[in-house]
KOLSE-90586 format. One record per residue: residue number from 1; residue in one letter; y, x, z of N, C-alpha, C, O in turn. Coordinates in nm, 2 decimals. Atoms other than C-alpha are relative to their C-alpha. Layout:
REM KOLSE-90586
+-----+------+--------+--------+--------+--------+--------+--------+--------+--------+--------+--------+--------+--------+
|  nr | rest |    n.Y |    n.X |    n.Z |   ca.Y |   ca.X |   ca.Z |    c.Y |    c.X |    c.Z |    o.Y |    o.X |    o.Z |
+-----+------+--------+--------+--------+--------+--------+--------+--------+--------+--------+--------+--------+--------+
| NUM |    A |      Y |      X |      Z |      Y |      X |      Z |      Y |      X |      Z |      Y |      X |      Z |
...
+-----+------+--------+--------+--------+--------+--------+--------+--------+--------+--------+--------+--------+--------+
//
This chain:
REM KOLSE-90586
+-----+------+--------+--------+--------+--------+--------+--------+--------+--------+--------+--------+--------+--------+
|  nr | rest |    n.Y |    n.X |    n.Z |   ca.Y |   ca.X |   ca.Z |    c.Y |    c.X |    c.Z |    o.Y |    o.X |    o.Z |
+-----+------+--------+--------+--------+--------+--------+--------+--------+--------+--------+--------+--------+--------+
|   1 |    X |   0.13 |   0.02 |   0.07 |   3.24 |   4.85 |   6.30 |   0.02 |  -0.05 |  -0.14 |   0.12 |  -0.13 |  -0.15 |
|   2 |    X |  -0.01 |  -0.01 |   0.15 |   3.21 |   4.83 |   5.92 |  -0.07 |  -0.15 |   0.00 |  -0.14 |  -0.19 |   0.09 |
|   3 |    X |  -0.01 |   0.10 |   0.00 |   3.19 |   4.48 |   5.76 |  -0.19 |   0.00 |  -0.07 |  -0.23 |   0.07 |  -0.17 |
|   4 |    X |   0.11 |   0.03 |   0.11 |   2.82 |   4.38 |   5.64 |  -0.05 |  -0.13 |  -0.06 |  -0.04 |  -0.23 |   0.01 |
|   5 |    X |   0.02 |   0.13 |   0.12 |   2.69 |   4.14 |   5.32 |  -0.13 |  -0.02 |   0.06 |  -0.20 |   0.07 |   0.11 |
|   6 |    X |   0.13 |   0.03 |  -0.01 |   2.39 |   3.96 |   5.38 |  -0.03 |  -0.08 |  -0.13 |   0.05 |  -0.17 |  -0.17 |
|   7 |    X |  -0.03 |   0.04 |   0.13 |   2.30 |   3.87 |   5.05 |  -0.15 |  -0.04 |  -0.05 |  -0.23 |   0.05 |  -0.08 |
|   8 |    X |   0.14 |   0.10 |   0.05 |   2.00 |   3.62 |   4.94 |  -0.05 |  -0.03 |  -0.15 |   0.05 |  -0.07 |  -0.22 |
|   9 |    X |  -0.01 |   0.02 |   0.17 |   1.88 |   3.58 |   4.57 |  -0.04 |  -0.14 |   0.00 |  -0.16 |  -0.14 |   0.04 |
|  10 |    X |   0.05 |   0.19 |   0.04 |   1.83 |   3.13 |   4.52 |   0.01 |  -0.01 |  -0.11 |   0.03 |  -0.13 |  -0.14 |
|  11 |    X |   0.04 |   0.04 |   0.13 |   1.80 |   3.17 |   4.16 |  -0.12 |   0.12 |  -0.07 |  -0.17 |   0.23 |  -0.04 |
|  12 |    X |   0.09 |  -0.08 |   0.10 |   1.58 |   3.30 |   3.91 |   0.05 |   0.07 |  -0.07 |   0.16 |   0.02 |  -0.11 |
|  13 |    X |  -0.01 |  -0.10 |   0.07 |   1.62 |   3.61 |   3.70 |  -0.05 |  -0.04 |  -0.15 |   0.01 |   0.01 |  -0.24 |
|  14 |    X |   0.08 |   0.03 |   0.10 |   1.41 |   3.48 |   3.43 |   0.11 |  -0.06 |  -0.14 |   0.15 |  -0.18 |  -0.13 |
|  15 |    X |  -0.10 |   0.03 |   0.13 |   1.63 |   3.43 |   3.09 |   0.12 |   0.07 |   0.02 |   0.19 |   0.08 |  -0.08 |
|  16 |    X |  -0.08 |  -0.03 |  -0.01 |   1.88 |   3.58 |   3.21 |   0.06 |   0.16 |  -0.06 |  -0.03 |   0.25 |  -0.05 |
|  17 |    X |  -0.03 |  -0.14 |   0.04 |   2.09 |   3.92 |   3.06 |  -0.06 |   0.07 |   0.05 |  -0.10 |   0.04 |   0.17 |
|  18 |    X |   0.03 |  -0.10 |  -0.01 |   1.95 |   4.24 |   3.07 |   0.11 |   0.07 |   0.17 |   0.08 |   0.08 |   0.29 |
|  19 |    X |  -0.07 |  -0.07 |  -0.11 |   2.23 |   4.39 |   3.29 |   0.03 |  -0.06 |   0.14 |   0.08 |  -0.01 |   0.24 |
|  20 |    X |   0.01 |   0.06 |  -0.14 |   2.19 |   4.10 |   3.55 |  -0.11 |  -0.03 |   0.06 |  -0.12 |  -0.07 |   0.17 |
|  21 |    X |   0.15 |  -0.05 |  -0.05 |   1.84 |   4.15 |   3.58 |   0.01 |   0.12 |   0.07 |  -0.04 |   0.11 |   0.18 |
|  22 |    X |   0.01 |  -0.14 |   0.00 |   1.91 |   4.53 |   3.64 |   0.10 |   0.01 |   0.16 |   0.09 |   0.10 |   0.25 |
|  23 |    X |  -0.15 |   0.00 |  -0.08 |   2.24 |   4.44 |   3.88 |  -0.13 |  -0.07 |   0.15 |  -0.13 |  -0.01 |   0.26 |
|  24 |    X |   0.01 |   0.00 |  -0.09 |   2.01 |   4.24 |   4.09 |  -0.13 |   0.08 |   0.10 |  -0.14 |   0.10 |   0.22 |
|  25 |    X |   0.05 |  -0.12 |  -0.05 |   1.74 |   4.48 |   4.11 |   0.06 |   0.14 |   0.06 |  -0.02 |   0.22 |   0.08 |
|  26 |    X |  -0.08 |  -0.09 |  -0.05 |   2.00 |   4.75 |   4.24 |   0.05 |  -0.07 |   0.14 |   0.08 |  -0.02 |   0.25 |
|  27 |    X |   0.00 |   0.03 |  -0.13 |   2.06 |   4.53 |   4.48 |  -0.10 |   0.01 |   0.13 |  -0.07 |   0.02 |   0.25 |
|  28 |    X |   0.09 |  -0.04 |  -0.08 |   1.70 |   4.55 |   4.62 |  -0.06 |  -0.19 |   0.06 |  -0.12 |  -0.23 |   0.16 |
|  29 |    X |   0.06 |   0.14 |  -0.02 |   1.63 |   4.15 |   4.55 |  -0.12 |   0.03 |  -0.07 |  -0.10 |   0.11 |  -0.16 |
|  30 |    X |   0.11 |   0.01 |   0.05 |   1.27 |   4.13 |   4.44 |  -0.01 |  -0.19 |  -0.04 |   0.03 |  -0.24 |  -0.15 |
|  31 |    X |   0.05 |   0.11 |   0.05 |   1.15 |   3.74 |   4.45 |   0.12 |  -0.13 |   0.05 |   0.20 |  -0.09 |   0.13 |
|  32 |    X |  -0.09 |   0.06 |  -0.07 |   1.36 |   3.41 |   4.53 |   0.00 |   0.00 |   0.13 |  -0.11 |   0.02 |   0.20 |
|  33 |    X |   0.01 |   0.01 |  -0.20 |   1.47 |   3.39 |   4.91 |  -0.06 |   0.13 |   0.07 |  -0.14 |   0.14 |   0.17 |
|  34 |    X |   0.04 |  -0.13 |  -0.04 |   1.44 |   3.77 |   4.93 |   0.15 |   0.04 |   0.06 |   0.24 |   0.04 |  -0.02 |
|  35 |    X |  -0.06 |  -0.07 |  -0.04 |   1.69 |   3.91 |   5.15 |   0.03 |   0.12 |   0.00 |  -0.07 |   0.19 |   0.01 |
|  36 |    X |  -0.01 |  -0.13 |  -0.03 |   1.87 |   4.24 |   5.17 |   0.15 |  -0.02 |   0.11 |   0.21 |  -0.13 |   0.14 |
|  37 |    X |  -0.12 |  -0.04 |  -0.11 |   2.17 |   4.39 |   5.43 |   0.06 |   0.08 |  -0.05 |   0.00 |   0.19 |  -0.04 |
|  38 |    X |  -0.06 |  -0.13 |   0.02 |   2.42 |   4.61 |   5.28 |   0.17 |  -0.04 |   0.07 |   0.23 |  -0.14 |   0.11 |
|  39 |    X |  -0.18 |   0.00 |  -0.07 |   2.78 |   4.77 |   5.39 |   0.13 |  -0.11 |  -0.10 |   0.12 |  -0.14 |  -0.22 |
|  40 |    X |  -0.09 |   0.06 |   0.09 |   3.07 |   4.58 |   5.27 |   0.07 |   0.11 |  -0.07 |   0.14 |   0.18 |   0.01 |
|  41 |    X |  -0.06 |  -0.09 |   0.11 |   3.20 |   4.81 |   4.95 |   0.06 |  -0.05 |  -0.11 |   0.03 |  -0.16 |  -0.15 |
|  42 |    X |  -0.06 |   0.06 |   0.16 |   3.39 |   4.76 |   4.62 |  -0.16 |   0.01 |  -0.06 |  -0.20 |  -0.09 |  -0.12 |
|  43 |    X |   0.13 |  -0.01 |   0.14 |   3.05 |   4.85 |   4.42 |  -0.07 |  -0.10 |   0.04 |  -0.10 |  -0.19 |  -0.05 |
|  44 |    X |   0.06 |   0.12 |   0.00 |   2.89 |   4.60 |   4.59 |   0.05 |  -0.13 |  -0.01 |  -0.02 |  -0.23 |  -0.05 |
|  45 |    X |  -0.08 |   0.13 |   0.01 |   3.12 |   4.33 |   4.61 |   0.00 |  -0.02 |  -0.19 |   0.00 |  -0.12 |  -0.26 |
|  46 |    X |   0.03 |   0.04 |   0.14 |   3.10 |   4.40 |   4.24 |  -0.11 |  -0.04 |  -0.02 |  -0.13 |  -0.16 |  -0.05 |
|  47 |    X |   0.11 |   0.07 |   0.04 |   2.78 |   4.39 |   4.18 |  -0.06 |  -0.16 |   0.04 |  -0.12 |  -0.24 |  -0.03 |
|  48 |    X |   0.03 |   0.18 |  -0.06 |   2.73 |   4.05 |   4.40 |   0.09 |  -0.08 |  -0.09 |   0.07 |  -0.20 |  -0.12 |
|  49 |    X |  -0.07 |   0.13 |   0.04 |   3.05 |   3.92 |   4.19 |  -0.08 |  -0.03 |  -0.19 |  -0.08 |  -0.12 |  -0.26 |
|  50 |    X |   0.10 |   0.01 |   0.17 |   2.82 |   4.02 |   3.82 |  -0.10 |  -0.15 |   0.03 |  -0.10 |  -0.24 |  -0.06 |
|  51 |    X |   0.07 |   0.05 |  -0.02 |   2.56 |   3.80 |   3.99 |   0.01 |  -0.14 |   0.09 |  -0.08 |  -0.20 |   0.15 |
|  52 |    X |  -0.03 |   0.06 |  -0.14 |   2.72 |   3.57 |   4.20 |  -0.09 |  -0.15 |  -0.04 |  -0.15 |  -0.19 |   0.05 |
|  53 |    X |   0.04 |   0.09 |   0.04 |   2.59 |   3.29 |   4.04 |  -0.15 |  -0.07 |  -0.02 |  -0.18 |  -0.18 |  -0.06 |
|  54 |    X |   0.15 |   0.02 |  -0.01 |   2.18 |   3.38 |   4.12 |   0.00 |   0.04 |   0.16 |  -0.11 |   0.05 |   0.21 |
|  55 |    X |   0.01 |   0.00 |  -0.11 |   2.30 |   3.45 |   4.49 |   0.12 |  -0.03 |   0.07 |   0.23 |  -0.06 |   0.04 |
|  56 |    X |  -0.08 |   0.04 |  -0.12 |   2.41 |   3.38 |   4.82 |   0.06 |   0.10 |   0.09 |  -0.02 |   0.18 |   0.12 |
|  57 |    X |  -0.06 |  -0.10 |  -0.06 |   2.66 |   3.61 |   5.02 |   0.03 |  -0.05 |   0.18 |   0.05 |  -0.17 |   0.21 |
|  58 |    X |  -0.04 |   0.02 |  -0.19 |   2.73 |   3.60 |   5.45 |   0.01 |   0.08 |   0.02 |  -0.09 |   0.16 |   0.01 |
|  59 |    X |  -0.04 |  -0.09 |  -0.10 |   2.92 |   3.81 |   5.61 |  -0.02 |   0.05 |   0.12 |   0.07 |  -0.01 |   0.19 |
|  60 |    X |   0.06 |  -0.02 |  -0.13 |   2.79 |   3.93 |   5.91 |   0.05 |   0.12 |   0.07 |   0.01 |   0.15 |   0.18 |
+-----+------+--------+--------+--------+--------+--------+--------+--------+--------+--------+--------+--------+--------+
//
């Protein structure tokens, strides 16, 4: 069975770059303490590592 991210947004978006506004909207975070579920992948391990710093990652 395939590895999956559980991945939380605990910061704000607000001031922040253009492309990490965009990074975590691709992720499918909308407001703080919005969760999403995805597969464990390189694109996403990337994009969690662009943002790592406005979220929370668990492996599940």
């Amino acid at each position: 069975m395939a590895k999956k991210l559980q991945v939380t947004l605990v910061k704000s978006t607000i001031g922040r770059k253009q492309d990490q506004i965009a990074t975590v909207k691709a992720l499918g975070l909308n407001k703080i303490r919005s969760v999403v579920t995805h597969d464990d992948t390189p694109q996403i391990r990337g994009m969690v590592d662009k943002v790592k710093h406005l979220v929370v990652v668990e492996e599940i």
